[in-house]
C-alpha positions in Angstrom: 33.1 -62.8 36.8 36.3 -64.9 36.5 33.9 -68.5 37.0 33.0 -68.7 33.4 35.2 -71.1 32.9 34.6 -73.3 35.5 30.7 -72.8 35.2 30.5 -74.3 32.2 33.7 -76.5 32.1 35.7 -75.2 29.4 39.1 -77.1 29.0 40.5 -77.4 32.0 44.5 -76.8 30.4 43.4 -73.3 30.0 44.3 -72.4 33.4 44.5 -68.7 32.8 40.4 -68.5 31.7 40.1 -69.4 35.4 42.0 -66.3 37.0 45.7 -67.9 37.5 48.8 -66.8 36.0 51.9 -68.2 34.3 54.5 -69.1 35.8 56.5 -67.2 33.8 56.3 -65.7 30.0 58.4 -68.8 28.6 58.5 -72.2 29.9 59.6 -75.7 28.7 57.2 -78.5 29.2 59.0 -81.9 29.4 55.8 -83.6 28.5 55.3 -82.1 25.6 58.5 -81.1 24.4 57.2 -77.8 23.5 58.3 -74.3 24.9 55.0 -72.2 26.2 55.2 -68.4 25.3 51.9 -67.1 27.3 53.5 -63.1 27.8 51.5 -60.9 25.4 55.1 -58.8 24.7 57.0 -62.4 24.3 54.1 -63.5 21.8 54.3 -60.5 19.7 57.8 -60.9 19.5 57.6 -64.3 18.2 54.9 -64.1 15.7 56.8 -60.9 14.5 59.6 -62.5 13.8 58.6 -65.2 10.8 62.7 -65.8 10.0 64.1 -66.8 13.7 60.1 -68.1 14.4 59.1 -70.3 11.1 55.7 -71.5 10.3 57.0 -74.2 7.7 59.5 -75.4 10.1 56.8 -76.5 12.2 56.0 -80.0 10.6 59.7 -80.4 10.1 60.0 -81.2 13.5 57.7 -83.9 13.4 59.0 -87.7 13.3 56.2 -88.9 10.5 55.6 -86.5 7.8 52.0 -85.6 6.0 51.7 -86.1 2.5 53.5 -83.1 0.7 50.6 -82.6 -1.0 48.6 -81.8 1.7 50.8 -78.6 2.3 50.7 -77.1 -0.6 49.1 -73.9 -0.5 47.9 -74.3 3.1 48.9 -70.1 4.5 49.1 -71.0 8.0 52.3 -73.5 7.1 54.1 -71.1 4.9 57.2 -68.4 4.9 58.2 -65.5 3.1 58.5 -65.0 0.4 55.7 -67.8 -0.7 53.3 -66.4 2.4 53.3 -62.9 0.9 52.5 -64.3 -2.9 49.8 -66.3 -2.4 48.4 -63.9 0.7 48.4 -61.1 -2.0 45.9 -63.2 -4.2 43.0 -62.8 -1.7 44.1 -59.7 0.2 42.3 -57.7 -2.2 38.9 -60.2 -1.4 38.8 -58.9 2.1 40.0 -55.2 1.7 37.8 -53.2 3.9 35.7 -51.8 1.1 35.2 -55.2 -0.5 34.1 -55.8 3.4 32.0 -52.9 3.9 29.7 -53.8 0.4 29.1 -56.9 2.1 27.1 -55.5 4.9 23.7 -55.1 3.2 23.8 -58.9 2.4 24.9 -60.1 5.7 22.0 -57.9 7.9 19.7 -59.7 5.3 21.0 -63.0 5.8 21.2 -62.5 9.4 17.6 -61.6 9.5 16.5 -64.4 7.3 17.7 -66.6 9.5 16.5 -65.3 13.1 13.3 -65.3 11.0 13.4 -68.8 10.9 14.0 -69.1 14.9 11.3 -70.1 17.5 9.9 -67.7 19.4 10.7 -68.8 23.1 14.2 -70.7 22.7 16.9 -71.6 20.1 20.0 -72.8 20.0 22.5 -69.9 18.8 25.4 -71.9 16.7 23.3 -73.9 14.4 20.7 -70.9 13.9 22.8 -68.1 13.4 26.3 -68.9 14.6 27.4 -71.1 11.9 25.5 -70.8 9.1 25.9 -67.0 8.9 29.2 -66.9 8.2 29.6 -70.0 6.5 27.0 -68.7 4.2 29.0 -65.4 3.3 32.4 -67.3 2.8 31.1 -69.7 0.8 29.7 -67.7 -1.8 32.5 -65.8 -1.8 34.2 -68.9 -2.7 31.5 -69.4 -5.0 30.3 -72.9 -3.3 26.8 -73.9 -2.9 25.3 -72.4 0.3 23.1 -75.3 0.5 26.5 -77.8 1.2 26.7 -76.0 4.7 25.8 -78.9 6.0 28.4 -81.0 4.4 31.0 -78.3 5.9 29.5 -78.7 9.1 30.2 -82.4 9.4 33.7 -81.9 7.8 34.4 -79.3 10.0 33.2 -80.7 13.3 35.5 -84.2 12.2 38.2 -81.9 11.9 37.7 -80.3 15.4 35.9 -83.3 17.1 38.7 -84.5 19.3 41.2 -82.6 22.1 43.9 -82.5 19.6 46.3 -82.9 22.3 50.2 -84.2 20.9 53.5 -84.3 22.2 56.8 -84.3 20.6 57.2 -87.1 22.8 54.4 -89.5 21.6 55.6 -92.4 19.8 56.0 -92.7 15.9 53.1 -95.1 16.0 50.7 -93.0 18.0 51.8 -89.8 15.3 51.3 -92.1 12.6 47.7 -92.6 13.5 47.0 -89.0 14.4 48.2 -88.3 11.0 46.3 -91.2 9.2 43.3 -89.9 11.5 43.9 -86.7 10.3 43.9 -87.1 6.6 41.0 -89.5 6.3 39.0 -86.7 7.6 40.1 -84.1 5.4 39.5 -86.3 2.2 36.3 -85.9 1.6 36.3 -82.1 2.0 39.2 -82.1 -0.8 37.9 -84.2 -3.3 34.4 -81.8 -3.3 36.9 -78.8 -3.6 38.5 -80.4 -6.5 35.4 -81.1 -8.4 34.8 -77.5 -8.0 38.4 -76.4 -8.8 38.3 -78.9 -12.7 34.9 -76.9 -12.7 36.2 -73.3 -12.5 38.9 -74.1 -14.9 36.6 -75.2 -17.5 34.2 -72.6 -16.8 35.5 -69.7 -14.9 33.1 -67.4 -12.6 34.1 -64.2 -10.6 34.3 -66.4 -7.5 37.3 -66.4 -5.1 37.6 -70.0 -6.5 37.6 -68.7 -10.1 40.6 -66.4 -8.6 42.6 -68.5 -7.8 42.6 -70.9 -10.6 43.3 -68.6 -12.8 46.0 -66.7 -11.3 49.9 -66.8 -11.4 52.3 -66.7 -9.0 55.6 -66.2 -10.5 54.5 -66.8 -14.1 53.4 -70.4 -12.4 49.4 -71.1 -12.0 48.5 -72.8 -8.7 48.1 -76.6 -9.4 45.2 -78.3 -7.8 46.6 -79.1 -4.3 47.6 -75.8 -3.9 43.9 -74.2 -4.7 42.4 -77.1 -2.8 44.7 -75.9 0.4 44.0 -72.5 0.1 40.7 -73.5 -0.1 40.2 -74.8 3.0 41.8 -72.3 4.8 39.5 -69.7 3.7 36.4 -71.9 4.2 37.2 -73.1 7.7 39.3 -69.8 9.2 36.4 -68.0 7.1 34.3 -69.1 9.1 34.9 -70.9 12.5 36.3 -68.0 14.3 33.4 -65.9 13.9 31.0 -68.9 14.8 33.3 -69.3 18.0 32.9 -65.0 18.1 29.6 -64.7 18.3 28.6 -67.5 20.9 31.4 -66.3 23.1 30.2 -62.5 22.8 26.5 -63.8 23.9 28.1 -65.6 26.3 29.9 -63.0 27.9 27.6 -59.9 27.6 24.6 -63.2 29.4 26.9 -63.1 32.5 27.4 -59.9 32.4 23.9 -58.1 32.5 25.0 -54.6 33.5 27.5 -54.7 30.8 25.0 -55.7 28.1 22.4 -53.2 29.1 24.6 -50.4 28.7 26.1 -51.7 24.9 22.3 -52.0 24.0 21.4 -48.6 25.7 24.9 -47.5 23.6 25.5 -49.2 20.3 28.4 -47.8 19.8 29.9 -50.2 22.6 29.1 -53.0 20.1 32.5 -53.2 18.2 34.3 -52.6 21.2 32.0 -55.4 23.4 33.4 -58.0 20.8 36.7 -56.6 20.9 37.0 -57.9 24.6 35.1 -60.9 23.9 38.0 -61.8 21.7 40.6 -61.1 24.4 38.6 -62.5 27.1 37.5 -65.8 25.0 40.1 -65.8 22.1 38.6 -68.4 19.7 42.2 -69.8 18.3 43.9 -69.9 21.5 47.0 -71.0 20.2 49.5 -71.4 17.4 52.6 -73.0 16.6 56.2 -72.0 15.8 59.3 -73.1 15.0 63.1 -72.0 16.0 65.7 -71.8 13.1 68.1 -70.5 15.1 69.0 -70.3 18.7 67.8 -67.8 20.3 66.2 -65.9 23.6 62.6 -65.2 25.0 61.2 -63.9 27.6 64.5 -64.2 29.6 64.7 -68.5 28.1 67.4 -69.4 26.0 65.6 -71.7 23.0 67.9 -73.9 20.8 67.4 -74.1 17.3 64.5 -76.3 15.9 62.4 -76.5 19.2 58.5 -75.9 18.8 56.8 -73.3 20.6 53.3 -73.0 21.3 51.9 -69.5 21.5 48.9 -69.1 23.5 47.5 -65.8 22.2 44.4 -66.8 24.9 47.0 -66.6 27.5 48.8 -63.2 26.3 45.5 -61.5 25.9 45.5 -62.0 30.1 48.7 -60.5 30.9 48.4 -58.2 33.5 51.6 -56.6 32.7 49.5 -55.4 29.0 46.1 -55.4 30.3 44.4 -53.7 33.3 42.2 -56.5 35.7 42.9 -59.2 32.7 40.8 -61.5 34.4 37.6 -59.1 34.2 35.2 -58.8 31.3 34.9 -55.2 30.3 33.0 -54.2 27.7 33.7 -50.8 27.4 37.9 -51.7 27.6 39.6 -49.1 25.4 42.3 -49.7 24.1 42.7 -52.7 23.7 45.7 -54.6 22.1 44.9 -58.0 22.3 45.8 -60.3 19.5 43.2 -62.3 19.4 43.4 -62.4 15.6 47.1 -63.0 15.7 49.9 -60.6 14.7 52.4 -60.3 11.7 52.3 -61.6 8.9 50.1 -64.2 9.8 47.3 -61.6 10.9 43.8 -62.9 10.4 43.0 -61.9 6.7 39.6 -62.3 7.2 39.4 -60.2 10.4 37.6 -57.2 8.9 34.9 -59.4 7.6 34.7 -61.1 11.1 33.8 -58.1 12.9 31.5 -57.0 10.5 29.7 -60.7 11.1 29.8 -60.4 14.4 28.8 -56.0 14.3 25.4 -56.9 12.5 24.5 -60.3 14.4 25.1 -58.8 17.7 23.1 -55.8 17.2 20.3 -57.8 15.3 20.4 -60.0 19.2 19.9 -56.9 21.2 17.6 -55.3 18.6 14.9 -58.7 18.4 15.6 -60.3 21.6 15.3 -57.9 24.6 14.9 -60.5 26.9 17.3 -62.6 25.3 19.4 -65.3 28.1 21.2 -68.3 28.3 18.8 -71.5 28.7 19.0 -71.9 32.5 18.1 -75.8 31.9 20.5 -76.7 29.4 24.1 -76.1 30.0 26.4 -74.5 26.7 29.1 -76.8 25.1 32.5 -75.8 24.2 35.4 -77.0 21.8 37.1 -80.0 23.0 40.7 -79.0 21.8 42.5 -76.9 24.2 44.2 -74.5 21.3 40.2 -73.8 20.9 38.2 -71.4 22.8 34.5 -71.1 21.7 31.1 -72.6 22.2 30.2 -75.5 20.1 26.4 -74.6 21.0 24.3 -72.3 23.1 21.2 -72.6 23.8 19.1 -69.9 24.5 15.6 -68.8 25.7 13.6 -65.5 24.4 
């Protein structure tokens, strides 16, 4: 079914959820300013390329500049070598045994909570969606599961509006994004600091406790820089398997055949969520930066023009994938890079699929009859670089 997205009415910018392609691979928008890469080979390309297609370049570009402190740390904005130093501090925190030993807590945790469920509906993100993962990651941080709800709010500030900016906006209109911007990530970094003074007093075997306490070039990581790296593991840890889960639901709900056969089959269950996140990728997009002139997909880019890629749109190229457009949950192989690529790869991606591994087949295993609420419509994201429902609700 190619409909999905206009069923429900998931942003409408994401014109290739709704069966139409690109253009072309690379394109220039004048109203943004910003090149689109959508090709799955042009995307690879670029996010395999981290010296001609910069992550920290990316807010140089910008007229009005973010408090440098707010930087620090932060993976997504950084380069090698820095990248690869701090990444190597929590690489070890998400190795796939590290992963695997977590599995006995999440199918307990995941049962705790459908425990809790009513018997004839529930809503899936704010029963089991969210606060499964954000559960796991936080005590892996060592933070108090019971502040979920104080990350929800946080969270939901962060990703409340369409997040929609152009290169071309005025320095006014960036100025108050920006201001926007950081007086909703204040309160999230002042609790992470109390935590950070806390660990450094009184160390635990936390991910927190980690980081304070380690070195990166005989240097320890200063307060900003722990908060930052913080955030990324709290909010990456956890939003993309929220969006994972509701999206999988989603998809195997409109697809009946397809969701008898992966419960008749569990085996199909990795591979089911595998095309959920090329059919629905959760981060649809990210950003780059050129450092040098250079050519994509046939376009000749200047030096220090943004690019947008839309790994949502690449994981629909028919020139990679066979009927893109179609949901196939048996589709193997499947290269999509829903999870990114490079060295920016999802570090948490083993411990996504394990969320989403045990959830699903606790669904199928409780819930036989399990459907989307015919009287009350899902919501999704509002941010176009988003792709994920913000709830579902659901009937037994």
């Amino acid at each position: 079914m190619t409909d999905l997205a206009d069923r429900w009415g998931i942003h409408p910018a994401q014109f290739w959820l709704r069966g139409e392609d690109p253009p072309s691979p690379v394109s220039f928008d004048e109203q943004t300013g910003m090149w689109n890469v959508y090709g799955h080979e042009e995307a690879c390309a670029v996010l395999g390329d981290p010296k001609t297609f910069s992550s920290a370049h990316v807010n140089d570009l910008f007229p009005v500049q973010v408090d440098q402190s707010l930087r620090e740390g932060n993976l997504l904005d950084m380069d090698p070598p820095d990248h690869r130093k701090l990444r190597n501090l929590v690489s070890k925190a998400f190795s796939g045994k590290v992963v695997a030993d977590l599995e006995p807590r999440i199918t307990a945790l995941t049962h705790e909570l459908l425990d809790q469920v009513d018997t004839d509906r529930f809503e899936l993100v704010s029963d089991l969606a969210y606060p499964l993962p954000v559960i796991v990651i936080a005590e892996l941080l060592g933070l108090p599961t019971s502040d979920r709800g104080l990350f929800r709010e946080w969270v939901d500030k962060m990703f409340a509006e369409t997040n929609q900016f152009s290169l071309n906006d005025s320095k006014e209109k960036m100025e108050q994004d920006f201001a926007a911007a950081v007086e909703g990530f204040a309160p999230m970094q002042e609790y992470l600091k109390e935590h950070i003074r806390a660990r450094r007093a009184d160390p635990g075997d936390d991910l927190i406790s980690g980081l304070v306490q380690a070195e990166v070039d005989g240097e320890r990581l200063n307060d900003n820089e722990v908060v930052n790296f913080s955030v990324v593991l709290l909010v990456a840890g956890h939003v993309t398997t929220t969006m994972l889960l509701g999206n999988t639901t989603l998809c195997l709900d409109a697809h009946p055949a397809q969701r008898d056969r992966v419960r008749a089959d569990r085996s199909l269950v990795p591979v089911a969520i595998e095309e959920s996140l090329r059919y629905f990728t959760p981060f649809a997009a990210v950003a780059r930066a050129t450092t040098t002139d250079v050519t994509v997909g046939g376009q000749h880019i200047p030096a220090d023009q943004m690019l947008m890629v839309w790994l949502s749109a690449a994981n629909r190229d028919a020139r990679r994938f066979t009927d893109p457009h179609l949901f196939d949950a048996t589709r193997d192989p499947n290269p999509h890079i829903g999870f990114g690529r490079g060295i920016h790869f999802c570090v948490g991606a083993p411990l996504a699929r394990l969320e989403g591994r045990v959830a699903v087949n606790a669904l199928l295993d409780r819930f036989p009859g399990l459907r989307v609420d015919p009287d009350q419509a899902p919501t999704f994201m509002p941010s176009p670089t988003m792709t994920g429902v913000k709830t579902l609700p659901l009937r037994v």
